[in-house]
C-alpha positions in Angstrom: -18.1 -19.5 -87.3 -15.0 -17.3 -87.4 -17.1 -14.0 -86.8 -19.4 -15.6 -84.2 -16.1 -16.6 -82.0 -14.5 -12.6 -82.9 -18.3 -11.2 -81.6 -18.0 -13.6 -78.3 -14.5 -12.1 -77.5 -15.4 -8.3 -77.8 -18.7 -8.7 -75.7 -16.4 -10.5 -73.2 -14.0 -7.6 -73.4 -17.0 -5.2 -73.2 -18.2 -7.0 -69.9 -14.6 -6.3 -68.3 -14.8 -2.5 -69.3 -17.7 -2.2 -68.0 -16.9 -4.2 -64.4 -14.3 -1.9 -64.2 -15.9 1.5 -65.0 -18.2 0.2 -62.6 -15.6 -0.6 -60.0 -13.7 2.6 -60.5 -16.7 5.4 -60.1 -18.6 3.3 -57.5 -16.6 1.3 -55.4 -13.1 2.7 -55.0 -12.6 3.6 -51.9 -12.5 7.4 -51.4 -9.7 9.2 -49.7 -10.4 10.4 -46.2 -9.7 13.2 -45.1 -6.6 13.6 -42.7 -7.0 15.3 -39.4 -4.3 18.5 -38.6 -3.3 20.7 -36.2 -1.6 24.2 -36.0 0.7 23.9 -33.5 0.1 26.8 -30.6 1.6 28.2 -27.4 -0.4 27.5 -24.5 -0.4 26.3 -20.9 -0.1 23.2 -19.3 0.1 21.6 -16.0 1.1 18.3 -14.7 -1.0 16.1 -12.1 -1.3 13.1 -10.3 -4.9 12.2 -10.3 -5.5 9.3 -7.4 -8.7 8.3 -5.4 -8.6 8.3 -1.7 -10.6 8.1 1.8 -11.4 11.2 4.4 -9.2 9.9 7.1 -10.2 11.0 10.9 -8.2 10.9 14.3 -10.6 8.7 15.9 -11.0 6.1 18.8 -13.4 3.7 19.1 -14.6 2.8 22.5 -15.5 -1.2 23.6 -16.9 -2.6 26.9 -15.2 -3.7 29.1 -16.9 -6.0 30.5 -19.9 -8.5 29.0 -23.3 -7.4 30.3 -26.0 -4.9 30.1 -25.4 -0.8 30.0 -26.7 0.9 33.1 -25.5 4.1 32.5 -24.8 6.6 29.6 -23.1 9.7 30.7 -23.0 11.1 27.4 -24.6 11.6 23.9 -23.7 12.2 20.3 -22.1 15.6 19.3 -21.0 16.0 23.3 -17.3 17.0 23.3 -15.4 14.7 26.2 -11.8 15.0 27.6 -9.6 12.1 28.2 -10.7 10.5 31.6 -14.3 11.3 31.6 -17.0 9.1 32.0 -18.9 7.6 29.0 -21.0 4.4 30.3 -21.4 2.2 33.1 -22.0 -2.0 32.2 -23.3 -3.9 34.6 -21.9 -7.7 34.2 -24.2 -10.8 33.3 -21.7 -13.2 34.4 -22.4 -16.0 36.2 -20.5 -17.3 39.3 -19.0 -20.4 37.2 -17.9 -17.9 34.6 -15.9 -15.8 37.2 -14.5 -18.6 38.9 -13.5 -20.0 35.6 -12.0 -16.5 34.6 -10.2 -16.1 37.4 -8.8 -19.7 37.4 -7.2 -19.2 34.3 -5.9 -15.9 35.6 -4.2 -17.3 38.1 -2.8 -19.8 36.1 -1.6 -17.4 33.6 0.5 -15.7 35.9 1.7 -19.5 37.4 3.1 -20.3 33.8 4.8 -16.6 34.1 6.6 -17.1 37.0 8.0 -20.8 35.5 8.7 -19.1 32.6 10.9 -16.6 34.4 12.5 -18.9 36.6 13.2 -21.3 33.3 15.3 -18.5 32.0 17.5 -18.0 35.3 18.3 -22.1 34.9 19.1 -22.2 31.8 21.3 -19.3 32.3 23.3 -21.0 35.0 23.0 -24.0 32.4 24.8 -22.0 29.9 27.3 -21.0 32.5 28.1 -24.7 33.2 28.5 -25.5 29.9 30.6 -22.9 28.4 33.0 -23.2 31.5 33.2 -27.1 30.9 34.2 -26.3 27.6 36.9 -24.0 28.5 37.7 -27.0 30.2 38.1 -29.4 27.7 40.1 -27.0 25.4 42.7 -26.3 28.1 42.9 -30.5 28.4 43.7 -30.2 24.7 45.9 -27.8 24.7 47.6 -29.5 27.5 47.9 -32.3 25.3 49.8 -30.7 22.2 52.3 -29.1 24.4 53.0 -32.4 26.7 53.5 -36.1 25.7 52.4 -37.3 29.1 49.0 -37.6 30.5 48.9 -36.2 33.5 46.2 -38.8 35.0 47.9 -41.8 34.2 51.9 -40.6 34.7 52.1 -42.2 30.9 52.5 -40.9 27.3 49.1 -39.5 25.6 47.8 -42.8 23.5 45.6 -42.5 20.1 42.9 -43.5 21.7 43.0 -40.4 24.5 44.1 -38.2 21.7 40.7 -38.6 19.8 38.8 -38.9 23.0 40.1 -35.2 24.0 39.1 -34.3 20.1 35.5 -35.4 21.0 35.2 -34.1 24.2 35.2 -30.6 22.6 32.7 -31.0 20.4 30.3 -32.4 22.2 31.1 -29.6 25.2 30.5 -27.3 21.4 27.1 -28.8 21.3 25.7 -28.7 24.7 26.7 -24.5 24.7 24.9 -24.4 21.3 22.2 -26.0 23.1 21.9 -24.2 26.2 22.7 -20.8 24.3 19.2 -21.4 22.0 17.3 -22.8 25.1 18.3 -19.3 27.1 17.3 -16.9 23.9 14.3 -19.1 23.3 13.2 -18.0 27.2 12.5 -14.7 26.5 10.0 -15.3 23.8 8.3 -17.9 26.5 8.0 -14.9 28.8 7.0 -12.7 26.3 4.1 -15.3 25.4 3.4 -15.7 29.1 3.2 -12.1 29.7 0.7 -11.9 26.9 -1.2 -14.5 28.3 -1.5 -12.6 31.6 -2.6 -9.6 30.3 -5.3 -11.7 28.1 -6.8 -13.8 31.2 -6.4 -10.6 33.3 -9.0 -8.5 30.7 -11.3 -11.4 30.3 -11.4 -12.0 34.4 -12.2 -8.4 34.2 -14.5 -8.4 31.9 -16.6 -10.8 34.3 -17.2 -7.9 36.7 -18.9 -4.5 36.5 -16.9 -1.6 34.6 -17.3 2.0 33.7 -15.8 3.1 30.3 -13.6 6.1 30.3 -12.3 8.7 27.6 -8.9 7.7 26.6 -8.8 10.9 23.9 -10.2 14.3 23.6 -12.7 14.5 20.8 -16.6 14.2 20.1 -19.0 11.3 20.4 -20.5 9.9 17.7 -21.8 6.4 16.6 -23.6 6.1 19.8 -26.1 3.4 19.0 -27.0 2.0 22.3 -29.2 2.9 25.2 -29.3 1.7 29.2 -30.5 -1.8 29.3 -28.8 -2.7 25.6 -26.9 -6.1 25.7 -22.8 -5.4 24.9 -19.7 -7.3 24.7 -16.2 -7.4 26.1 -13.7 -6.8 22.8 -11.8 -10.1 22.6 -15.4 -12.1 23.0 -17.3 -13.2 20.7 -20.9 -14.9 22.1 -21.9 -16.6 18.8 -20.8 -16.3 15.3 -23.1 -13.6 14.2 -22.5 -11.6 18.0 -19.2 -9.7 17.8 -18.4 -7.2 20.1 -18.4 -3.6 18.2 -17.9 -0.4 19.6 -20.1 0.8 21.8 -19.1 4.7 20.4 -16.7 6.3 18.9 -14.8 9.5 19.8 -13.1 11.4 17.3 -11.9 14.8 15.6 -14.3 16.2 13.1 -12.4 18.9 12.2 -9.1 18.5 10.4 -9.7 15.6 8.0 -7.1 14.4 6.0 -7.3 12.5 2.7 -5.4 9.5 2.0 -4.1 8.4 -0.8 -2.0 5.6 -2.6 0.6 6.3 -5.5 2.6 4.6 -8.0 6.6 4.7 -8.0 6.6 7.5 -10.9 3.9 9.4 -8.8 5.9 9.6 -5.8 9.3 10.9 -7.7 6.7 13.7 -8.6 5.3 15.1 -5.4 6.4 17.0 -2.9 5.0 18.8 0.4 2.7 21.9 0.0 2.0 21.1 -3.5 -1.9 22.2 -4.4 -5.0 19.7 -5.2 -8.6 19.5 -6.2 -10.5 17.3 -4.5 -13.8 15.9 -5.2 -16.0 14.2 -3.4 -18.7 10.9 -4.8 -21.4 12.2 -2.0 -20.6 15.8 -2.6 -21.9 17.1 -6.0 -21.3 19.9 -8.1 -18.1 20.8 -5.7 -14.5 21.0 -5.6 -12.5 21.3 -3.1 -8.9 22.7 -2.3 -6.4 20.3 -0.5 -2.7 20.7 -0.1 0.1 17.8 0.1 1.1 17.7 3.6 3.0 14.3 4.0 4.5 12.1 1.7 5.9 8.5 2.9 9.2 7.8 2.3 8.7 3.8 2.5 6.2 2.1 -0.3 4.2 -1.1 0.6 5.2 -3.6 -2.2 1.7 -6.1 -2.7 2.1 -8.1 -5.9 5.1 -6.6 -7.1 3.7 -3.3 -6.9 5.0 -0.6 -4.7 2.8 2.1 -3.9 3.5 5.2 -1.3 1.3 6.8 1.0 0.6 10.1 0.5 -1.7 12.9 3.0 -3.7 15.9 1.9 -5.0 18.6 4.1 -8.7 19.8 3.1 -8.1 23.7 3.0 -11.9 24.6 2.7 -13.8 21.6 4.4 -17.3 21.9 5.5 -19.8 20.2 6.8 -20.8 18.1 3.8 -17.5 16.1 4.5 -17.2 12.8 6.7 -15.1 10.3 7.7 -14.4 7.6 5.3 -15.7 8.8 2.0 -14.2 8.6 -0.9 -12.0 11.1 -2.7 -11.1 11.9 -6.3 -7.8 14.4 -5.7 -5.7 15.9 -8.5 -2.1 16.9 -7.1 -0.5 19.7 -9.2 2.8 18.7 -9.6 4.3 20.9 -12.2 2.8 23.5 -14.8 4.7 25.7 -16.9 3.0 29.3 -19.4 3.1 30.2 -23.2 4.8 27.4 -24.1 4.9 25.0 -27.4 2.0 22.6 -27.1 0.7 19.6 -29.3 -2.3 17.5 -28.2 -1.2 13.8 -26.5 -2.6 11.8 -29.9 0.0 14.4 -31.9 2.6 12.4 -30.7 4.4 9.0 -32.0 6.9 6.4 -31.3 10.0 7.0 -33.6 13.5 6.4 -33.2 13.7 5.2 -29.4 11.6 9.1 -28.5 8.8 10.2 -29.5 8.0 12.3 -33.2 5.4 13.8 -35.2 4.2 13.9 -38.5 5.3 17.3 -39.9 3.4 19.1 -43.2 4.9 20.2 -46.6 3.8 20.9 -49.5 5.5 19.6 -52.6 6.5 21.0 -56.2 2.7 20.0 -57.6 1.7 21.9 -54.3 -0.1 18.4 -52.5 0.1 18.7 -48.9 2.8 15.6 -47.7 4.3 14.6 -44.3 7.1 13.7 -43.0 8.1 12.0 -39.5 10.4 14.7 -37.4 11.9 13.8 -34.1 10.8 16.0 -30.4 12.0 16.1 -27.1 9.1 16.6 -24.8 8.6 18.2 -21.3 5.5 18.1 -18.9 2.9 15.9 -20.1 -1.1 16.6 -18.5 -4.1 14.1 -19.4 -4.4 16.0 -22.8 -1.3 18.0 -24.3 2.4 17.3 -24.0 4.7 20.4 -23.8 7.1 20.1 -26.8 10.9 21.6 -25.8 12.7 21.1 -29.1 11.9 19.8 -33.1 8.9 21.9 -34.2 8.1 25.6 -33.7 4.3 27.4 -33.1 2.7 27.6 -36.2 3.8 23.8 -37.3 1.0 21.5 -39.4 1.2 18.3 -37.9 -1.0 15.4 -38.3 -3.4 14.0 -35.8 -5.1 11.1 -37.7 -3.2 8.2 -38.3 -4.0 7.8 -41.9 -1.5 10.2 -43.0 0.8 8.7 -45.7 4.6 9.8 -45.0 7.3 10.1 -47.1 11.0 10.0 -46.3 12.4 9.0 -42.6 9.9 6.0 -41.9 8.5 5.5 -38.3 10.9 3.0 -35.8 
């Protein structure tokens, strides 16, 4: 009974040395290997990589009037001067739709002229008032400086006290009144002006009109032809009719490229810096482009400020057209046979930045330690390192690296 119990315990203890044998050669997890890096001289250059739009001086040219085009005095690619001729509309107008335009013109200019002549009474309203004012305070003052009432021969009673006190302020009140309903007049006749000018184009736009250049350029986007239904600007015929431009005259040479960038971006820039630029609809090129304005005042949307920033294209062709987009890289610094260690090198330690340095200990196993840097320009890939760690420093890459000494913060 004795020996049968001893035999169970030592194939139990067998079991376990053989779990762990098992365990040990066949499921311990194997040390992987840690990724280095000899730490070189190279170069590096910093950039501001943004996406933009081909921006064109451009001017697109409505109708004037609502009806059908008689006339096209020019064609796409024809180079115009300001003043020339482009089309001729004739109106489709009805007589109702004149008379009514013209009513409301004249009407227009009716609520103009009240409008003006509102503002010269409620100047001489504001006169009055601030001059019965003036009155009322020299009553009062009157009053301090003599016991007798001058209308009634007899000494100044509470009652005419506090009537004189009251008297001011409601002369205070009708000048704060009059004063807002005379600054208030100008924005009438602004709005009334506006108004005129708005009844004045659409009674306009009831007659026959010819279309003029009003900057020197090329014409393109020139879709219609004579007999082609257009519309006035500011009139819209249903909801899916809305006047467009008829054409479009523009620069084609001397595109810019637009671009938006962050607040760290901006402190970056500066004019006549160099760029690559690359186009979506323009393959297997690359472009140069130089910085040639840089807005001093950001747009703040959602908390975010961005600046607006302009490139020249140094070697544009005719591939390139307004509106496409733009991939630019800005140069803004680069430096040459300096200390460089790849961006992943790099970690957070001690309120900077540090890496994790090679030895090699007394049983000659490779170890690492975290050593503080101070870094310089910084690119998509590499980080210029200014002070810590010297060319021909192992560092790791990997962040299975186990470090001895100063821990990581």
């Amino acid at each position: 009974m004795i020996f049968t119990k001893k035999k169970k315990i030592i194939s139990v203890l067998i079991l376990l040395v053989v779990i762990f044998l098992a365990w040990f050669f066949f499921f311990k997890k194997k040390d992987v290997a840690i990724e280095t890096y000899s730490v070189k001289k190279g170069d590096i250059a910093e950039t501001v990589m943004e996406t933009g739009s081909v921006q064109a001086a451009q001017m697109g040219v409505y109708s004037a009037s609502s009806g059908v085009v008689e006339e096209l005095y020019v064609k796409n690619g024809d180079s115009v001067k300001i003043g020339q001729k482009l089309f001729k509309v004739k109106s489709t107008s009805t007589d109702k739709e004149i008379a009514s335009a013209y009513a409301n013109y004249v009407s227009a200019m009716s609520n103009l002229k009240k409008a003006e002549q509102d503002k010269k009474s409620s100047y001489t309203q504001l006169l009055s008032d601030k001059k019965n004012l003036t009155d009322a305070k020299g009553d009062k003052k009157y009053q301090k400086n003599n016991d007798t009432n001058p209308k009634t021969n007899n000494d100044y009673t509470t009652a005419e006290k506090k009537s004189l006190e009251q008297d001011i302020s409601a002369k205070e009140s009708a000048v704060e009144l009059s004063q807002q309903k005379y600054d208030d007049s100008d924005t009438a006749i602004a709005a009334a002006n506006a108004n005129v000018e708005a009844s004045k184009l659409s009674y306009e736009a009831t007659r026959d009109s010819t279309s003029v250049a009003q900057v020197s350029g090329v014409v393109s986007n020139l879709s219609a032809k004579v007999g082609d239904v257009v519309y006035y600007s500011d009139i819209s015929v249903t909801s899916s009719t809305v006047a467009s431009p008829v054409l479009i005259v523009g620069n084609l040479s001397g595109y810019t490229i637009k671009i938006s960038v962050n607040e760290m971006e901006r402190t970056k820039m500066r004019l006549d810096q160099k760029a690559s630029i690359k186009f979506d609809a323009v393959s297997g090129k690359a472009y140069s482009g130089t910085v040639k304005k840089i807005d001093d005042f950001g747009v703040s949307e959602s908390g975010v400020v961005t600046y607006n920033a302009y490139l020249s294209i140094d070697d544009q062709d005719s591939s390139i057209l307004p509106n496409m987009t733009a991939n630019v890289t800005v140069e803004t610094a680069s430096k040459n046979n300096i200390v460089v260690v790849p961006n992943k090198a790099l970690k957070p330690y001690k309120n900077g930045k540090g890496v994790q340095l090679a030895h090699v200990d007394n049983t000659g196993k490779q170890i690492f330690e975290y050593v503080p840097v101070t870094t310089g320009l910084k690119s998509s890939s590499q980080t210029e390192i200014t002070g810590g760690i010297d060319e021909g420093a192992i560092i790791a890459l990997s962040d299975n690296a186990v470090v001895t000494g100063p821990t990581q913060k």
